[in-house]
C-alpha positions in Angstrom: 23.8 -144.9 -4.5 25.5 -146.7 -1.9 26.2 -143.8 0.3 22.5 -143.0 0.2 21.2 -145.9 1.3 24.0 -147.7 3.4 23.8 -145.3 6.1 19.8 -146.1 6.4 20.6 -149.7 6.6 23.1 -149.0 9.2 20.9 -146.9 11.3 18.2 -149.4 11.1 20.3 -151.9 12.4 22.0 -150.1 15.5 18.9 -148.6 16.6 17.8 -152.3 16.8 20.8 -152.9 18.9 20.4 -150.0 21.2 16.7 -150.2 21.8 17.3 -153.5 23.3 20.4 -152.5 25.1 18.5 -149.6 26.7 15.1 -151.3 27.0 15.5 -154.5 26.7 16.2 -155.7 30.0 12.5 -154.5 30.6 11.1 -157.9 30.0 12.8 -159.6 32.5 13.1 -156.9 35.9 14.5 -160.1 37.9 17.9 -159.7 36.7 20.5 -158.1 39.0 20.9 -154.2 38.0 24.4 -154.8 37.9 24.0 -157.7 35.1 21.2 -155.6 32.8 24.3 -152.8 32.9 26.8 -155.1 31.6 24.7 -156.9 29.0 23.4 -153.5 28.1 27.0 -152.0 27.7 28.3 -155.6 25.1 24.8 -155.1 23.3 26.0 -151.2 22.7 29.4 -151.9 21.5 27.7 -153.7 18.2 25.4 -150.9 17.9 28.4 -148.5 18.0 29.9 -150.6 15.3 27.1 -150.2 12.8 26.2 -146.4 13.8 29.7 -144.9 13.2 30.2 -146.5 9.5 26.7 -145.1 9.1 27.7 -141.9 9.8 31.1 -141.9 8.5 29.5 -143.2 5.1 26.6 -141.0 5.2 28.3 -137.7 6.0 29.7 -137.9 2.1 26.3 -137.0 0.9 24.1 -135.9 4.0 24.3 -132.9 6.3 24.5 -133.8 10.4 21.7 -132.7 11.0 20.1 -134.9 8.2 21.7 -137.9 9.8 21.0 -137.2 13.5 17.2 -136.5 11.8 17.3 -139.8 10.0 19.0 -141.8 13.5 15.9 -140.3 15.4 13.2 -140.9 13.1 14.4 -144.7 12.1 14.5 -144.4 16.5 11.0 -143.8 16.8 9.8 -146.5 14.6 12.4 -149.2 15.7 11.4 -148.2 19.2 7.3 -148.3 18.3 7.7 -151.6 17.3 9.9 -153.2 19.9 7.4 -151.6 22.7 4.7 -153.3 20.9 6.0 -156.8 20.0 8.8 -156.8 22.7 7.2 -155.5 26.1 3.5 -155.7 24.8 2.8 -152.3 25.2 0.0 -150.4 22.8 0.1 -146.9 21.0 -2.0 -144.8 21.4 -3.2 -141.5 19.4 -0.8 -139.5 21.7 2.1 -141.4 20.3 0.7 -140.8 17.0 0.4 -137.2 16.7 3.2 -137.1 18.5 5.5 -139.0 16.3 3.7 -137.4 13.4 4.9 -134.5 14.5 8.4 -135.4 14.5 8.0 -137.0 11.0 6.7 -133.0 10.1 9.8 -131.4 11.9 12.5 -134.5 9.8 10.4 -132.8 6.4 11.7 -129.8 7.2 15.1 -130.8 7.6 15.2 -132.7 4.3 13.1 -130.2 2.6 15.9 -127.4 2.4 16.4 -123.8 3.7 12.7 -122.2 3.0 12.2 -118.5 1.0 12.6 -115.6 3.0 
């Protein structure tokens, strides 16, 4: 059970990482490039530490492409949140449907190979 889930867990957690490391520096624009690069790159090292056990655990009972699936749904959802509560953005139908539509595309992958 522990390979089913720990890699979820995992993902969660680094795409918390990298959504701040890529976007994070948003909420505060007077910060030298140079600095938002660096604190961006030592905010990606922990997310590299939790996405490669995730993998590396996950790949025991998932294909790729269920994994990178699974990375860029939990993505999408980390990243709705963080632009709402984070840089006060709103989502609109757009976003919706268009996340919906991804959710419709990760069914497929998870679904299995369909009759010919």
């Amino acid at each position: 059970m522990t390979a089913y889930l720990a890699p979820i867990g995992l993902l969660v957690l680094s795409n918390i990482f990298m959504t701040f490391a890529w976007y994070g520096h948003l909420g505060d624009l007077s910060r030298p490039m140079w600095l938002a690069i660096l604190m961006a790159w030592g905010i990606a090292f922990f997310e590299y530490c939790l996405a490669v056990p995730a993998n590396r655990i996950g790949h025991a009972v998932y294909s790729t492409a269920e994994l990178k699936t699974m990375q860029e749904v939990i993505t999408l959802l980390v990243f709705a949140g963080f632009a709402v509560f984070w840089l006060g953005e709103r989502l609109t139908v757009n976003h919706l449907v268009g996340f919906g539509l991804i959710a419709a595309g990760a069914f497929f992958i998870f679904r299995g190979p369909l009759p010919a």
